[in-house]
C-alpha positions in Angstrom: -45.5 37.9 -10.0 -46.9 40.8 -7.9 -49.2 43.8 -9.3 -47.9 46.0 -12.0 -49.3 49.6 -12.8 -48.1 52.3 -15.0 -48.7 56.0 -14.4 -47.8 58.3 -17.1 -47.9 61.9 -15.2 -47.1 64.8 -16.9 -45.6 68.0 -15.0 -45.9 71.4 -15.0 -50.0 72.0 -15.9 -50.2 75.5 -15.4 -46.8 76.9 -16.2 -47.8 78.5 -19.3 -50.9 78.4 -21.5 -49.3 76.2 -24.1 -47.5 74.3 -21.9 -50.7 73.4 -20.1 -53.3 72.8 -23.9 -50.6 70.3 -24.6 -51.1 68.5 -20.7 -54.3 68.4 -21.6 -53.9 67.4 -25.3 -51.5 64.2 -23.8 -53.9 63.5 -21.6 -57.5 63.7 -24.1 -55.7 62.7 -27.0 -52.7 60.4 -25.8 -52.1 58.2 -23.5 -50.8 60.1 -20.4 -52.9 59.2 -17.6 -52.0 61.9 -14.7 -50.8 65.9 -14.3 -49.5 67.7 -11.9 -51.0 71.3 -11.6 -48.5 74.6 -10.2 -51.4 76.4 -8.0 -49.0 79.7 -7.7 -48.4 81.1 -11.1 -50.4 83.4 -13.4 -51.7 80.8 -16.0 -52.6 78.4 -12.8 -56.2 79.2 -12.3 -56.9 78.9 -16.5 -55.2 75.3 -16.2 -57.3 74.3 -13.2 -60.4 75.1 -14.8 -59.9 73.7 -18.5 -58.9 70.4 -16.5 -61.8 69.4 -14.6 -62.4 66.4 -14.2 -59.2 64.9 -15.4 -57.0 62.9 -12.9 -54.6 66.0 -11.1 -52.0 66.2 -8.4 -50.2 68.9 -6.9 -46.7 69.9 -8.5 -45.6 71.5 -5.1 -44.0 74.4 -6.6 -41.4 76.0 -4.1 -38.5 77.6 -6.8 -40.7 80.1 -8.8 -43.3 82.6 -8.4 -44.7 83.6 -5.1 -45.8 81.6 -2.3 -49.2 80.9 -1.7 -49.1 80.6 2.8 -49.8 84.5 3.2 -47.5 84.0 6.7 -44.5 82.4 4.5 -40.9 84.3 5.7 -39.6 86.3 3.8 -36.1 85.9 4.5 -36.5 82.6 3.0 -37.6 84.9 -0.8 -35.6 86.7 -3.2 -36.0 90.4 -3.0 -38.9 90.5 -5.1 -41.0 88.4 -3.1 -40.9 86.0 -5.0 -39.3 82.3 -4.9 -35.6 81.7 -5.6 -34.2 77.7 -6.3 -31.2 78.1 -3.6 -33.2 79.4 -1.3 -35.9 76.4 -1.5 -33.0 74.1 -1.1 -32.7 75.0 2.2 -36.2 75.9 3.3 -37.1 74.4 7.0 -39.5 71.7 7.4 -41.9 73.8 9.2 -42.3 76.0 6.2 -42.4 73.5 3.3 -44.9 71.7 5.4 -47.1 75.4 5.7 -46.9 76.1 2.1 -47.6 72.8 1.1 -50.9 72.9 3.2 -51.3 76.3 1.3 -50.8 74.8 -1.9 -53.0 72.0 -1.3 -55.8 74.4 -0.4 -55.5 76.0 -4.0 -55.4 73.4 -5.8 -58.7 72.3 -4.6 -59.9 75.7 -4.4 -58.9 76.2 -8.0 -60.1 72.4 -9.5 -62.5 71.5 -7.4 -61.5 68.3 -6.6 -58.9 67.0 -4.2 -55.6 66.0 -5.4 -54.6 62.8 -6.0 -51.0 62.9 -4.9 -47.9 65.5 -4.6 -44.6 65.7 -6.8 -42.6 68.4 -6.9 -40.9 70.8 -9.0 -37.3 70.5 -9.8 -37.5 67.4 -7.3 -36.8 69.7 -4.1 -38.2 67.0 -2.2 -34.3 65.4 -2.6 -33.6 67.9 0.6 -34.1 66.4 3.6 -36.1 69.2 5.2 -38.1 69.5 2.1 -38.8 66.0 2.4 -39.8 66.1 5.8 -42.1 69.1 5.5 -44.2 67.1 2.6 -43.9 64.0 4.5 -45.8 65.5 7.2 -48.6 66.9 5.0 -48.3 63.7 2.9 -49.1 61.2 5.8 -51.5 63.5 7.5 -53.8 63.8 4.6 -52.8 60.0 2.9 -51.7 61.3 -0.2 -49.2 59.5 -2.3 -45.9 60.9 -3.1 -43.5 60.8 -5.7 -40.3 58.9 -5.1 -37.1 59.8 -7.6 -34.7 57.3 -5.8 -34.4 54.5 -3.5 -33.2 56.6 -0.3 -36.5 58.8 -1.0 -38.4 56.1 -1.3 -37.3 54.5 1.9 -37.6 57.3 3.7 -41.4 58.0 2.4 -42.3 54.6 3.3 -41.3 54.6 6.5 -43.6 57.8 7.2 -46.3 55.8 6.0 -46.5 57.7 2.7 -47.5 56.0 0.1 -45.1 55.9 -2.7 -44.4 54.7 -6.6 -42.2 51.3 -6.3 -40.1 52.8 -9.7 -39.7 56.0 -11.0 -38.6 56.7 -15.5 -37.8 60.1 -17.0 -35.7 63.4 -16.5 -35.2 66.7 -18.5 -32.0 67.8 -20.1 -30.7 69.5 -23.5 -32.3 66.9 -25.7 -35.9 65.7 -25.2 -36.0 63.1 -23.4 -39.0 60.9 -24.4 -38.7 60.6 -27.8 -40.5 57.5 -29.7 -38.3 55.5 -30.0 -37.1 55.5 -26.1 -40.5 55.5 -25.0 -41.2 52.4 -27.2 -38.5 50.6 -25.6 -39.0 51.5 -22.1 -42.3 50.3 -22.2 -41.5 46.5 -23.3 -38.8 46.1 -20.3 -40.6 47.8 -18.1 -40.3 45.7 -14.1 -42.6 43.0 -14.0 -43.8 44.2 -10.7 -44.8 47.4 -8.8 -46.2 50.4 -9.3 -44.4 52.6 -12.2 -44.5 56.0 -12.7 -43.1 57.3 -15.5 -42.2 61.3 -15.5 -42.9 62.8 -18.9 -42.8 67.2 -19.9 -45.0 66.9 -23.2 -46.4 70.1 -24.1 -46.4 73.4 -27.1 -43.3 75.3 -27.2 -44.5 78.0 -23.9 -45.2 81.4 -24.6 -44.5 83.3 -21.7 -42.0 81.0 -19.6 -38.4 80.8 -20.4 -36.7 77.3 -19.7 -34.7 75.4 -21.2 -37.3 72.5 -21.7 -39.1 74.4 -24.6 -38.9 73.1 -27.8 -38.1 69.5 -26.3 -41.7 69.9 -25.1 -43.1 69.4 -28.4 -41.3 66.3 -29.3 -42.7 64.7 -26.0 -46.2 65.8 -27.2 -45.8 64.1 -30.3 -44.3 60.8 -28.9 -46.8 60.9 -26.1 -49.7 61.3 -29.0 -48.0 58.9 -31.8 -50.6 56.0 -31.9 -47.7 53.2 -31.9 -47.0 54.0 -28.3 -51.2 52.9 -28.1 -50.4 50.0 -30.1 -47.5 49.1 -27.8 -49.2 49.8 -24.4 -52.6 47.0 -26.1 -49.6 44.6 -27.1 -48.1 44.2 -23.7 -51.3 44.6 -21.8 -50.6 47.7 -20.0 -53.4 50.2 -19.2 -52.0 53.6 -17.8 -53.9 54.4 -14.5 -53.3 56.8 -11.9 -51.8 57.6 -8.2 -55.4 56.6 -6.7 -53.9 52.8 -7.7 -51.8 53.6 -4.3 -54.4 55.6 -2.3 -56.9 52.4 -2.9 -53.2 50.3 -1.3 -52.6 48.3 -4.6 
């Protein structure tokens, strides 16, 4: 049997002030192991700073709020300036891969630290042109990607990005990682590869409206409850993050 890690990354750092104490909450308190940090919206610079130190990667953010690459077109915007989710869908490569630079250059700007890999919000990066546009940056700068799907991760591999070998989670009316799925996903989890399981744990935001609000809190709690450390001991799993794939594990 080959080497197994699990990743527990948590998205959307920086969304909203709650949103982001309970990132950080999962992540002090619980036993999520990675977050991804929007560098583009009001709250972003706040969730930078009250997270230094902790294990970040970019959530390339291309559907909301404005961009960051002062040149970006603005044909590709909404009338407001500002980014729009069908428009995104059909960026070119040539811009994703701009703004992702830009985004990049935040992030550390705002953290301090370099990222340790991309994901991306609303998983864009299922577009082809989106795809290629972070492939570029990826493999330039040898930073892990996420992969959501088998065609993804071919695709990322064979640009030399480095990529998760399975991918757990998703959003929808219900929460989605309550205890009692998390509980089981973690004892048949593959017996090989490197895991990354998605999670959205956080307090019910403030400012942001979504429809992943109230779920939020039910993550946090499942993501806090002490059986899921009791489960993790049991089966000899310790959480880690994407640097297990920058250091080629």
């Amino acid at each position: 049997m080959g080497t197994r890690a699990l990743i527990i990354n948590a998205d959307d750092l920086g969304i909203d002030p709650a949103v982001s104490r309970g990132v950080l909450q999962a992540m002090r308190e619980g036993v999520v192991s990675s977050a991804t940090l929007m560098v583009n919206m009001p709250h972003s610079e706040a969730a930078g700073r009250e997270a230094a130190g902790l294990s970040l990667g970019l959530h390339l953010n291309l559907c909301r709020g404005a961009p960051v690459w002062s040149d970006f077109p603005k044909e590709h915007l909404g009338a407001d300036g500002q980014f729009t989710e069908p428009r995104a869908a059909s960026l070119p490569a040539d811009v994703v891969e701009a703004e992702t630079r830009a985004q990049l250059a935040r992030f550390k700007a705002l953290t301090g630290q370099a990222a340790t890999h991309v994901d991306v919000h609303r998983h864009l990066h299922l577009h082809a042109d989106v795809l290629e546009g972070l492939a570029r940056v990826a493999a330039a700068e040898k930073l892990p990607v996420r992969s959501v799907d088998s065609i993804m991760r071919h695709t990322l591999k064979t640009r030399g990005v480095a990529t998760n070998t399975h991918f757990l989670g998703d959003t929808g009316a219900e929460p989605y990682w309550t205890l009692d799925r998390l509980e089981s996903e973690l004892v048949t989890l593959p017996g090989e590869g490197i895991i990354e399981l998605m999670c959205h744990p956080g307090h019910r935001p403030e400012t942001l409206k979504s429809s992943y609000a109230a779920q939020r809190e039910v993550e946090l709690a499942t993501f806090l409850n002490p059986r899921v450390r009791e489960v993790l001991e049991r089966t000899g799993i310790k959480p880690v993050d994407f640097r297990v794939l920058s250091q080629g594990a």
